[in-house]
Residue, then its C-alpha position, 0 to 999 in steps of 0.5 A: x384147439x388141436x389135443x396135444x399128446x404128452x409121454x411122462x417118464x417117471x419111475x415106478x416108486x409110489x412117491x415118483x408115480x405121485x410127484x409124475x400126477x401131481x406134474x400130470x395134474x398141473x399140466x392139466x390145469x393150464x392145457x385143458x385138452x392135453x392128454x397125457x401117459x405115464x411111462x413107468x420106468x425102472x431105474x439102475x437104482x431102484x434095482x439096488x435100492x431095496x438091496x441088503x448088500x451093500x452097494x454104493x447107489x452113485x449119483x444120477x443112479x435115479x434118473x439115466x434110465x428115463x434121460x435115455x427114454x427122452x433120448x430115444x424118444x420114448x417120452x417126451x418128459x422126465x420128472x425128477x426129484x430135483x436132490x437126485x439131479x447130477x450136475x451135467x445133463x446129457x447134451x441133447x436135454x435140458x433142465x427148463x422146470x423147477x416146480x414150486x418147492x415144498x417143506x425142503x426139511x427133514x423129519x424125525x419119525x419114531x414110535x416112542x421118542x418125539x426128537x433126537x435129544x429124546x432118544x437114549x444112549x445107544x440108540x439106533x437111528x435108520x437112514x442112509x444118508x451121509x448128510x444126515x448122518x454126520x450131522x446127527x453123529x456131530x450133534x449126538x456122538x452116543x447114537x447108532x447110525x444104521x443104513x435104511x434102504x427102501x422106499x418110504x414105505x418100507x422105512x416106516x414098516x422096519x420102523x414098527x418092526x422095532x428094528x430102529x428107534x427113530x428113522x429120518x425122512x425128507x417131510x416132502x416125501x411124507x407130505x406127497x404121501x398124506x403120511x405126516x402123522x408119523x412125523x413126531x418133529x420138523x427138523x429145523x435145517x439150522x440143526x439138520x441142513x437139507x441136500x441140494x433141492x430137496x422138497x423140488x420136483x425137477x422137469x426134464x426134456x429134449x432141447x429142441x422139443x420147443x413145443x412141449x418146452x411152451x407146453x411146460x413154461x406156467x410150471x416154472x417157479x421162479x422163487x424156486x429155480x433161484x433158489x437151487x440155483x444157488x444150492x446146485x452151484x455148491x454141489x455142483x463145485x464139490x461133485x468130485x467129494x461126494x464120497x463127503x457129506x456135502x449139504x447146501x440149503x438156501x432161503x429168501x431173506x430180505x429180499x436175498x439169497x440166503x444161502x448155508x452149506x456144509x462138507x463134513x466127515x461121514x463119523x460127523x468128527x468134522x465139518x466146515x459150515x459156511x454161509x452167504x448173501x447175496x443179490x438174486x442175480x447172484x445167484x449162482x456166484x453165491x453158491x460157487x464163492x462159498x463151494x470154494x471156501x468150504x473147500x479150501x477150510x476142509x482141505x486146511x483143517x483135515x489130516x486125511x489127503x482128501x485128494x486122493x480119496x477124491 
């Protein structure tokens, strides 16, 4: 069997670097012979990520650099975090690979307090995530939200630095990292709905590499790509509210799609929740139908012309 050589672009977080290995690893697994480099690239985001300043990191911020790096045939690979995916990929790739999902929920990690109904008035939680933070502002109005920037790492260093009282992060992240003993609670998704994807490692490549696509077919979970196949249909429909807190979770049920989505404001003062079933083959019809509806409620029930935020 001829050894078939393959280039991973990846981004040079430990958690990216991690997930690059695991997909390395896998490949491995099915194609004994295959030898495999890694492409360590720095991307638009990761160069604002650990920033104090206030800057809005956009969608897609995580991953153009290494969609370029297939482009210009410097890899032959992207591996992703399915939740930092945008909605349209350039026209020369293609998203053939969802690997199989682990725990998609949240995590309540703190030093002194074991969950959010734990934490005293005023106190102070870290993350900058608009899904998050409006429905912890929805659930407990008392609490300060302040954004946390940094890799997972650094999170859990500003956490023991006293300079907040709990921080929320993705338990796939923590799981990944062998750093589950700081999770103090897994949050249930009816109390904390996860974003689109998230807990899925998402597999990028050229269209016609037809070699490297076969190379990648014993990755694809198919329970999975249904799966967010439903989430992504929702954020998909809503791209152009981003500036919203926008959520879409979905699980297999009674052999369905079971499929739960939110949009809300940032302050939590507000948010529309819906929820659907539907046949495996509707997947993505799922998502869309109930994208529409929160959309039309949001718009009925908000005193702000979301339009022209939009």
């Amino acid at each position: 069997m001829n050894t078939k050589f393959l280039r991973i672009a990846t981004r040079k977080s430990r958690l990216a670097i991690c997930q690059s290995e695991y997909v390395c690893n896998e490949l491995k697994r099915f194609h004994p012979n295959i030898k495999i480099k890694l492409v360590p690239i720095v991307t638009t985001g990761d160069k604002f990520f650990n920033s104090t300043t206030k800057i809005k990191i956009k969608k897609g911020a995580f991953i153009k650099e290494l969609e370029y790096a297939l482009i210009e045939n410097r890899a032959d690979i992207a591996v992703h975090s399915m939740k930092d995916m945008t909605a349209s990929l350039p026209n020369e790739l293609i998203l053939p690979i969802l690997c199989k999902r682990i725990d998609p929920r949240d995590a309540f990690v703190s030093i002194k307090y074991s969950n959010i109904d734990m934490l005293p008035s005023g106190s102070i939680i870290g993350t900058s995530s608009l899904r998050r933070q409006c429905q912890i502002q929805a659930r407990r109005s008392d609490l300060t939200l302040h954004n946390l920037r940094g890799n997972i790492d650094t999170r859990i260093k500003k956490l023991h630095q006293g300079k907040y009282d709990a921080i929320i992060l993705a338990v796939a992240g923590l799981n990944r990292l062998h750093l589950t003993q700081y999770i103090k609670t897994y949050i249930n998704p009816k109390d904390l709905l996860p974003a689109m994807g998230q807990g899925a490692i998402a597999i990028e490549c050229r269209k016609k590499d037809i070699d490297t696509l076969s190379l990648l077919s014993p990755l694809y979970h198919q329970e999975t790509s249904l799966r967010i196949q439903s989430e992504r249909a929702v954020t998909t429909y809503l791209e152009g509210y981003c500036q919203f807190p926008i959520a879409s979770y979905s699980e297999i049920h009674n052999h369905q799609i079971w499929l739960r989505a939110l949009i809300g404001l940032p302050d939590g003062s507000k948010i529309i929740r819906t929820e659907g079933r539907a046949p495996f083959d509707q997947a993505e019809k799922l998502g869309l139908f109930l994208a529409k509806k929160l959309l039309n409620q949001f718009k009925e029930t908000t005193q702000l012309d979301i339009n022209a935020i939009k």
